[in-house]
MIBA-744019 format. One line per field, with one value per atom (N, C-alpha, C): residue number from 1; residue in one letter; atom name; x, y, z negated. Coordinates in steps of 0.02 Angstrom, whole numbers. Each point is the difference from the previous one (the first is absolute). Layout:
N
num	(NUM / ...)
residuo	(A / ...)
atomo	(CA / ...)
east	(X / ...)
north	(Y / ...)
up	(Z / ...)
END
This chain:
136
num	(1 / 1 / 1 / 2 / 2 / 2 / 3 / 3 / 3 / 4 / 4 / 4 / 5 / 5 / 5 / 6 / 6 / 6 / 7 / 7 / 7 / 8 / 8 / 8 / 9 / 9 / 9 / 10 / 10 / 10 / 11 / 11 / 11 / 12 / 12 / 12 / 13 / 13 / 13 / 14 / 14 / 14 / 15 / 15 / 15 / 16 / 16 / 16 / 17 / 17 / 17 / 18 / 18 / 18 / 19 / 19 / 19 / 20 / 20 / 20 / 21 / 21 / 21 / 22 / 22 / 22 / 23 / 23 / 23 / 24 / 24 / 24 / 25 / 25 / 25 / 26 / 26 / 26 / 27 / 27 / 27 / 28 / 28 / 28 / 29 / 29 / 29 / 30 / 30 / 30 / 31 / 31 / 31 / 32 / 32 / 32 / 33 / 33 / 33 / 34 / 34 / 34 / 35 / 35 / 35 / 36 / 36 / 36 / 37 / 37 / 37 / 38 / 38 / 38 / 39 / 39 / 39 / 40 / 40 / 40 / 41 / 41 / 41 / 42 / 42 / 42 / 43 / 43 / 43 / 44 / 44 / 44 / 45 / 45 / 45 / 46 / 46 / 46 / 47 / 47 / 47 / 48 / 48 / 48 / 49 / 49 / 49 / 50 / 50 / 50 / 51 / 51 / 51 / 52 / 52 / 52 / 53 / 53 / 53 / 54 / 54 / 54 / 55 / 55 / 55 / 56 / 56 / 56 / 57 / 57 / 57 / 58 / 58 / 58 / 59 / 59 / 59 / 60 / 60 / 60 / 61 / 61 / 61 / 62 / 62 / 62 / 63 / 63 / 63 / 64 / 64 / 64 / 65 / 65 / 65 / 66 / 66 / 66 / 67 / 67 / 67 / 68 / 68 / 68 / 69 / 69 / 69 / 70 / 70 / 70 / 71 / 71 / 71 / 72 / 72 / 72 / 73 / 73 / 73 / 74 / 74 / 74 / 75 / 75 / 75 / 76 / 76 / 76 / 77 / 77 / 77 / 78 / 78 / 78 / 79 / 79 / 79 / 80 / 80 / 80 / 81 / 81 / 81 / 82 / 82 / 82 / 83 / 83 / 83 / 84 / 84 / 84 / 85 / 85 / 85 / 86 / 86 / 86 / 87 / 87 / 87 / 88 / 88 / 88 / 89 / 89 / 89 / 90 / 90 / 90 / 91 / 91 / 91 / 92 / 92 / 92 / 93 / 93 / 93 / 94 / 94 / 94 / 95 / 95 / 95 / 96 / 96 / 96 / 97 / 97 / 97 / 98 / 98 / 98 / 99 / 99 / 99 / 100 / 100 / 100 / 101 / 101 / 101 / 102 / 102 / 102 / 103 / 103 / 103 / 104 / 104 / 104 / 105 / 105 / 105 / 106 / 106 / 106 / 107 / 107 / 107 / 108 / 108 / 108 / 109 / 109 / 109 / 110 / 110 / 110 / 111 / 111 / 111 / 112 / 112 / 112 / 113 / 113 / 113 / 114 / 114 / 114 / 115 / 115 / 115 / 116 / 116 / 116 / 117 / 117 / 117 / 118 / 118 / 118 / 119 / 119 / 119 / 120 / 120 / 120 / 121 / 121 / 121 / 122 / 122 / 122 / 123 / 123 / 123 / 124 / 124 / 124 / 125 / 125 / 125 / 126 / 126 / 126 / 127 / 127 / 127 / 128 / 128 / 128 / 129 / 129 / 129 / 130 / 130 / 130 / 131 / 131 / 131 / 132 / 132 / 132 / 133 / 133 / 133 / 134 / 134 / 134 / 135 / 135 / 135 / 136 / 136 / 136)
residuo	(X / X / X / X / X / X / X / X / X / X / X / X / X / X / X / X / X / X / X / X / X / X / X / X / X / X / X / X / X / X / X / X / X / X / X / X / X / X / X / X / X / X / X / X / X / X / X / X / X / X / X / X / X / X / X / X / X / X / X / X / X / X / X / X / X / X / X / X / X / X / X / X / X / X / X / X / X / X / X / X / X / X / X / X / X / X / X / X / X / X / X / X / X / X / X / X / X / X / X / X / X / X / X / X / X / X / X / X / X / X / X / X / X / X / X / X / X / X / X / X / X / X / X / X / X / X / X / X / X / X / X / X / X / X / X / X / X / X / X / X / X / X / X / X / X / X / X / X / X / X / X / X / X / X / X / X / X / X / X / X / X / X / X / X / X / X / X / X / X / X / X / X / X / X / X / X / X / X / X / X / X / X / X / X / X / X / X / X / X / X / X / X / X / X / X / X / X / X / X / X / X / X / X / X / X / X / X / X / X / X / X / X / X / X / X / X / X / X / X / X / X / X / X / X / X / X / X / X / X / X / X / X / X / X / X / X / X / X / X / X / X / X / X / X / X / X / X / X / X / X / X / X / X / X / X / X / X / X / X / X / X / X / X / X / X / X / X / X / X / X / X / X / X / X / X / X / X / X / X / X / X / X / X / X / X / X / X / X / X / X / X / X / X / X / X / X / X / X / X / X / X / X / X / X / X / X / X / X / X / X / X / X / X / X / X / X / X / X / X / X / X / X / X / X / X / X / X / X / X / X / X / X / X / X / X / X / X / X / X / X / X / X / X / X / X / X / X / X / X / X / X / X / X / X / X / X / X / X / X / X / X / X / X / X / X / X / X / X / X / X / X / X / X / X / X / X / X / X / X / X / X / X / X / X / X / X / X / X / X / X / X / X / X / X / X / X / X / X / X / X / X / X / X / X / X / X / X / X)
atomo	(N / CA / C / N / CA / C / N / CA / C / N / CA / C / N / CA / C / N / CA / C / N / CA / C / N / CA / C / N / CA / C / N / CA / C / N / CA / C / N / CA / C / N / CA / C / N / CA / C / N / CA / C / N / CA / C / N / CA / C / N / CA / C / N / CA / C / N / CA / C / N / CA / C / N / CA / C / N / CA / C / N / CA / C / N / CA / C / N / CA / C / N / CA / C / N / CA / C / N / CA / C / N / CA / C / N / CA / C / N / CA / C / N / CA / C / N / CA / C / N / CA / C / N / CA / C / N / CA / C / N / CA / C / N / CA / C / N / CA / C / N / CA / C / N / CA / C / N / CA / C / N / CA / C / N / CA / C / N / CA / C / N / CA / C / N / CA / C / N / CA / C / N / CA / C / N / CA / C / N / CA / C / N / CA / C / N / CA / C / N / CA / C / N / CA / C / N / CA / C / N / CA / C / N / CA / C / N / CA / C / N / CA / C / N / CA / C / N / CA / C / N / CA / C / N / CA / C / N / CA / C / N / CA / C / N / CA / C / N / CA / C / N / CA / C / N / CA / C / N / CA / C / N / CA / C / N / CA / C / N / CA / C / N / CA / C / N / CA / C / N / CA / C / N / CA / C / N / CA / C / N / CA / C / N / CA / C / N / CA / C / N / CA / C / N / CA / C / N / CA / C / N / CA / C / N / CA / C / N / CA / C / N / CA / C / N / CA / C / N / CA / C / N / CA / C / N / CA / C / N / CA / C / N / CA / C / N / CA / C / N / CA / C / N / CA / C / N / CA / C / N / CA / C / N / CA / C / N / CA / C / N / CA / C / N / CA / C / N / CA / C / N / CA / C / N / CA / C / N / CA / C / N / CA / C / N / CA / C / N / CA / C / N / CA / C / N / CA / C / N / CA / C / N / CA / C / N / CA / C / N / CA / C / N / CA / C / N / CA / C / N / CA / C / N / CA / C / N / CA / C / N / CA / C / N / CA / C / N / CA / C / N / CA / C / N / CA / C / N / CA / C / N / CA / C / N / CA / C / N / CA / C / N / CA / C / N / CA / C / N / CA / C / N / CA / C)
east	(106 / -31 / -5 / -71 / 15 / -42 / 12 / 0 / -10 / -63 / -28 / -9 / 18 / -12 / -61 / -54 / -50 / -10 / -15 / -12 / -48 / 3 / -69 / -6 / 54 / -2 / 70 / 6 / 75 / 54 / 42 / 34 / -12 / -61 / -1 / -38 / 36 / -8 / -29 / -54 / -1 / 49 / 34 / 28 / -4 / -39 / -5 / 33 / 25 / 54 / -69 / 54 / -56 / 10 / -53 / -29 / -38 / -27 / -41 / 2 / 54 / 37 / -6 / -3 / -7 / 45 / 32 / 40 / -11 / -8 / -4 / 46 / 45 / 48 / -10 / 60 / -25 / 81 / -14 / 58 / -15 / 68 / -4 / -39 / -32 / -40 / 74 / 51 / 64 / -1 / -16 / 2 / -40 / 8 / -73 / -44 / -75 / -44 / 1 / 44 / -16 / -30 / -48 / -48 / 11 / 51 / 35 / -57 / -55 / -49 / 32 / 43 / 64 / 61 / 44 / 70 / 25 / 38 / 51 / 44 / -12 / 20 / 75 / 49 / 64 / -27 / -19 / -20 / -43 / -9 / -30 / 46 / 48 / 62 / 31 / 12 / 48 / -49 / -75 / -46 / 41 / -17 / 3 / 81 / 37 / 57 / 15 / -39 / -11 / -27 / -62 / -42 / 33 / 40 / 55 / 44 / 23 / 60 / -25 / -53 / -43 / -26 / -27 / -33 / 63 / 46 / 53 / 50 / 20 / 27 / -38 / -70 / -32 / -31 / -3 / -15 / 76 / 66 / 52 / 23 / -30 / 3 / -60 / -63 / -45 / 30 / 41 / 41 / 39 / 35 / 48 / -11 / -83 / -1 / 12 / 8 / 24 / -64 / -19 / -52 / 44 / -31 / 55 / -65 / -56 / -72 / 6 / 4 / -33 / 100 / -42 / 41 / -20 / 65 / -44 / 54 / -21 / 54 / 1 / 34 / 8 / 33 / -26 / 19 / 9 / 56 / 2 / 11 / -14 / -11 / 47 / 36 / 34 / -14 / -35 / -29 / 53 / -4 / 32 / -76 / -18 / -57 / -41 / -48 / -49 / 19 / 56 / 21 / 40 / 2 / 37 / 74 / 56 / 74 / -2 / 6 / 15 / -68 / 29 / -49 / 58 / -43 / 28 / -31 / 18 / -21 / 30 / -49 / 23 / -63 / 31 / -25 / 12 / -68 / -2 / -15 / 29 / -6 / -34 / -24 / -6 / 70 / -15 / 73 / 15 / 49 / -16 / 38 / -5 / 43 / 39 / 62 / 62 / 27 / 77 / 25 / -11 / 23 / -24 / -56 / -51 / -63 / -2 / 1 / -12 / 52 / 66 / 57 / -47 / -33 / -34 / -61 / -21 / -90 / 29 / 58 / 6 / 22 / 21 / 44 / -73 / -52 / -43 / -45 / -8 / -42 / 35 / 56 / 28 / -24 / -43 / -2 / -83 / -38 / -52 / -21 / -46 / -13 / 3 / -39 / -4 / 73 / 41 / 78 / 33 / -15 / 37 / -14 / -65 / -5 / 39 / -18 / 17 / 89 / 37 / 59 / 12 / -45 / 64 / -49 / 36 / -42 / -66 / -45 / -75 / -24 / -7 / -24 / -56 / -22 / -58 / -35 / -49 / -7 / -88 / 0 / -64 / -9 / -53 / -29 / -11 / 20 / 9 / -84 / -31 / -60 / -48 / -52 / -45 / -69 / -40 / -63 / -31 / -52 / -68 / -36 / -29 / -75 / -51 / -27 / -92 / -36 / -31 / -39 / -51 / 3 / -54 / -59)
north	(551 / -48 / -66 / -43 / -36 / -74 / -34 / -74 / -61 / -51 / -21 / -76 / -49 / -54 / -67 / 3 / -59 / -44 / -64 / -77 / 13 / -46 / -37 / -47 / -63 / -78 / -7 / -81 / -15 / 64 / 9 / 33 / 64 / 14 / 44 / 72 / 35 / 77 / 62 / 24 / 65 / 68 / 15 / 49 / 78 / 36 / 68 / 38 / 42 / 60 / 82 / 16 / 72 / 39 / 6 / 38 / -35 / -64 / -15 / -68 / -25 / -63 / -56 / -58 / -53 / -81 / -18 / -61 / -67 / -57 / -55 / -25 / -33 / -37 / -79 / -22 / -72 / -62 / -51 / -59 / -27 / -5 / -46 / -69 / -65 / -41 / -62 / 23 / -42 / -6 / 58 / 31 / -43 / -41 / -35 / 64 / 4 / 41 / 51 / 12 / 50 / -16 / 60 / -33 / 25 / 57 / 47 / 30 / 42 / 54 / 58 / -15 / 91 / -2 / 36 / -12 / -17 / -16 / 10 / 55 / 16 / 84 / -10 / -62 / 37 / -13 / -27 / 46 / 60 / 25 / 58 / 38 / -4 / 39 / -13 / -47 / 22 / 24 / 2 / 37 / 84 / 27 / 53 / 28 / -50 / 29 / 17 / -52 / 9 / 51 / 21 / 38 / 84 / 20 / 47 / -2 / -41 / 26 / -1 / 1 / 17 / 67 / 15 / 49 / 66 / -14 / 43 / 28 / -51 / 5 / 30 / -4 / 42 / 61 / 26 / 42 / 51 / -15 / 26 / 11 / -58 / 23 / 59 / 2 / 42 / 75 / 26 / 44 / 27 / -42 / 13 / 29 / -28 / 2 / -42 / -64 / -66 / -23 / -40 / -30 / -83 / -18 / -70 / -47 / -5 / -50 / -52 / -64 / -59 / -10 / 4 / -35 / -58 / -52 / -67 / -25 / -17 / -3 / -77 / -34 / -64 / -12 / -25 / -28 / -64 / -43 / -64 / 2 / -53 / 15 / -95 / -2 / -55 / -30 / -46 / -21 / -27 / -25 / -25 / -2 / -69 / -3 / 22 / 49 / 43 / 62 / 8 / 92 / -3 / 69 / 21 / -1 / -32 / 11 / 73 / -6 / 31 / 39 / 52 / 43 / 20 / -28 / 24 / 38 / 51 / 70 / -15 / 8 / 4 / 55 / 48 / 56 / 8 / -17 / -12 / 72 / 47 / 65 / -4 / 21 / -2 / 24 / -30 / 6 / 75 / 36 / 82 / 44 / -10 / 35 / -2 / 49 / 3 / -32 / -13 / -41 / 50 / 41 / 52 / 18 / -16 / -14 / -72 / -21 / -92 / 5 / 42 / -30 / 53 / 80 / 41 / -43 / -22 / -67 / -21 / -44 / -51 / 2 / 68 / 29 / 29 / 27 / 12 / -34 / -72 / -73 / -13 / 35 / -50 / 61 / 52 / 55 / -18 / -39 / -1 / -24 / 48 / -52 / -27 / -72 / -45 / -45 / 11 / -15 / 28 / 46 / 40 / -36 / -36 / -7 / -73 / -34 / -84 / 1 / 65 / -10 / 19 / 32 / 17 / -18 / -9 / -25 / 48 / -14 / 54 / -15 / 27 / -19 / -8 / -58 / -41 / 5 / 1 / 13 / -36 / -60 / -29 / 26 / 6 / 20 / -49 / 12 / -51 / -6 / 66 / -4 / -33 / -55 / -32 / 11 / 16 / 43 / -50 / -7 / -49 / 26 / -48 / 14 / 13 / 46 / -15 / -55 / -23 / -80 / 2 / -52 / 38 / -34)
up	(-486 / 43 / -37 / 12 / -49 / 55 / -24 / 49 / -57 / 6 / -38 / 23 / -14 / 28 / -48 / 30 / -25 / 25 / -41 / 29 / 17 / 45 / 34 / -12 / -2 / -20 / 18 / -39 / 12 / 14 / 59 / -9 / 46 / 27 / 54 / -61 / 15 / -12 / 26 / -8 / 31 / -33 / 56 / -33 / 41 / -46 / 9 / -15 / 38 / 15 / 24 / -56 / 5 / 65 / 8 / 67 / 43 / -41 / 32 / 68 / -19 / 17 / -44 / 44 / -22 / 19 / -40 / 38 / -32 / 53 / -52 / 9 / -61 / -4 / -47 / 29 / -26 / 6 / 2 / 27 / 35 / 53 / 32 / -19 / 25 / 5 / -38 / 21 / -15 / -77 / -19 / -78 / -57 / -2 / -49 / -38 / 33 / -24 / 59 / 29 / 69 / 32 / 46 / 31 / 94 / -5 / 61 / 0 / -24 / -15 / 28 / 1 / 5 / -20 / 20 / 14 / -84 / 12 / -83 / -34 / -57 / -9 / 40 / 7 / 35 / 38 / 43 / 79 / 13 / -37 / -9 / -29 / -31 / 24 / 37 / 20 / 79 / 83 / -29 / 34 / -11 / -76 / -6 / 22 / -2 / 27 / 62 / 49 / 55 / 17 / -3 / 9 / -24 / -33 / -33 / 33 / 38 / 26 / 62 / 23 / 77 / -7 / -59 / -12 / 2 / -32 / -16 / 55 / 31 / 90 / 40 / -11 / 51 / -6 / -77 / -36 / 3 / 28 / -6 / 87 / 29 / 79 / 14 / -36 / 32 / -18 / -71 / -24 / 82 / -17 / 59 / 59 / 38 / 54 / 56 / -44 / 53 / 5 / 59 / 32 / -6 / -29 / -24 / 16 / 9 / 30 / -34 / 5 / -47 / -48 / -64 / -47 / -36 / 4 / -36 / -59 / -46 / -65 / -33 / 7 / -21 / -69 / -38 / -66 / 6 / -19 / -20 / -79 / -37 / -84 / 0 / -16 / -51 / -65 / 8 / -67 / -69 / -40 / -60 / -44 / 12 / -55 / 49 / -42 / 9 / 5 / -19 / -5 / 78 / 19 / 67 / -49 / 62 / -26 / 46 / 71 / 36 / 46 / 53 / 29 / 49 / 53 / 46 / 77 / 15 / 43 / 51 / 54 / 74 / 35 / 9 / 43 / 67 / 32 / 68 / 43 / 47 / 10 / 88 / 33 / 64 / 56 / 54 / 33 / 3 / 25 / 30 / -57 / -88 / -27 / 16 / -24 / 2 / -54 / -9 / -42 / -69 / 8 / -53 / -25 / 19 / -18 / -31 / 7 / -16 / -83 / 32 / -80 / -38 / 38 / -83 / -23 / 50 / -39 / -25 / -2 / -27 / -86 / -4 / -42 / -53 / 36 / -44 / -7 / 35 / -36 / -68 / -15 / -56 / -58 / 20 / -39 / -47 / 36 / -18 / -70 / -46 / -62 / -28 / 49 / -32 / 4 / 60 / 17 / -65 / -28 / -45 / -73 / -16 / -82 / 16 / 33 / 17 / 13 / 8 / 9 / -53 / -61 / -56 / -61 / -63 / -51 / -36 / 24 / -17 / -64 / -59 / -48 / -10 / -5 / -2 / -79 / -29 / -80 / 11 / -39 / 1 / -96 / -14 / -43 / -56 / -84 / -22 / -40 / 3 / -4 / 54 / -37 / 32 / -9 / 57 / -7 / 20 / -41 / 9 / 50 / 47 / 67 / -52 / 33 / -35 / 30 / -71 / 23 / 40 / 56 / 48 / -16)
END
């Protein structure tokens, strides 16, 4: 899978994700040169984390057989700088589970993915080769 990110100007990006997706990202307006075009790649991970550990809870209740109805997943992100220090998860469930239901969700929100690379060290490898654009 491969995911490609191009300028547009200043700092806003189109970035294409194969299959035919498209996201624009950019800075905040706070940012000198941001224009808020689209979120900022960390909020766009703590999108994708969100969105993973919604996807994953309910993808593990539908297994089951639980009728669990609206799930809502809250991320707070802690800044330092520009980089996230912290991430923080709050999984909101509808009233009606049992306690035992709520501690197994809760137990397999922490199972998801993207929960999984961001909690342990993922090896990252940028390329020391640099490939020229064709001149347009």
């Amino acid at each position: 899978m491969k995911v490609v990110a191009r300028r547009r100007e200043g700092y806003v990006h189109d970035v294409e994700i194969e299959g035919g997706h498209t996201v624009v990202v950019d800075e905040p307006v706070e940012v000198e040169g941001g224009t808020d075009a689209g979120p900022s790649p960390t909020r766009l991970l703590a999108a994708a984390l969100a969105g993973c550990v919604a996807v994953t809870v309910e993808m593990y209740a539908r297994r089951q057989g639980w009728e669990v109805g609206a799930v809502e997943v809250e991320v707070d992100v802690s800044y330092e700088g520009h980089a996230p220090r912290s991430l923080a998860v709050t999984l909101r469930l509808p009233a009606g589970l049992s306690d035992e239901q709520k501690e197994r969700l809760t137990v397999v929100a922490r199972k998801c993915p993207v929960h999984k690379v961001l909690a342990t060290e993922t090896p990252v490898s940028v390329s020391d080769r640099v490939e020229e654009l064709p001149v347009a």
